[in-house]
C-alpha positions, -999 to +999 in steps of 0.1 A: -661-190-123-634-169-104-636-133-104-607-115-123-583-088-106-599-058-117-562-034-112-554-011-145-522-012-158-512+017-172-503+020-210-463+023-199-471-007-181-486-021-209-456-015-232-435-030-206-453-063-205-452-067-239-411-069-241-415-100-223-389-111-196-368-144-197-348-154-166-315-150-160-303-173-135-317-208-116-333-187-086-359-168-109-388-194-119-405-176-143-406-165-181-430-140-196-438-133-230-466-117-254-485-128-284-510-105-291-523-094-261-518-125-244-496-126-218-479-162-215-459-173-179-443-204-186-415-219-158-382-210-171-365-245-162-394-268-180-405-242-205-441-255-191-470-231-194-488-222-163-505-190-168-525-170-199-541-134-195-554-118-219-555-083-218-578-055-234-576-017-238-598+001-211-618+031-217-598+063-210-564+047-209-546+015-196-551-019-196-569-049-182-569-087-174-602-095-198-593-131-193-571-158-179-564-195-173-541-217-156-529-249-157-545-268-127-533-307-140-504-315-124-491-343-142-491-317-174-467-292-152-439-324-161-442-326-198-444-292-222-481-293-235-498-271-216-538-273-213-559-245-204-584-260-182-595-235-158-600-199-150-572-178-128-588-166-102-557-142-087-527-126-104 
């Protein structure tokens, strides 16, 4: 199993995750938005998922990745069902 990035984002940062961000033009690739404390990054021209982290509070303040996957099949990056079939290893 890959190790998990072990930066603390801070409770502002936290907040700011959460509101998500969807792209605005062609050029950006990415969408980001929250369920819980899930973090999702899906491609913003398929609407494919790539990416889940979950997050979890740290003692004293701020947040963590506590977990993560990634879509490593990449027939599945053409259609919109996204599988979780391995562990992120870098953010």
């Amino acid at each position: 199993m890959s190790e998990l990035p072990q930066q603390i984002w801070s409770d502002e940062d936290w907040e700011r995750i959460q509101r998500g961000y969807a792209s605005r033009d062609m050029d950006e690739k990415w969408d980001v938005f929250t369920e819980g404390e899930v973090v999702f990054l899906h491609r913003s021209w398929t609407g494919n998922g790539v990416f889940a982290a979950t997050f979890a509070p740290v003692d004293g303040g701020g947040w963590r990745i506590a977990s993560a996957v990634v879509e490593r099949e990449p027939s599945a990056m053409e259609t919109q069902t996204m599988s979780t079939t391995a562990s992120c290893s870098s953010w």
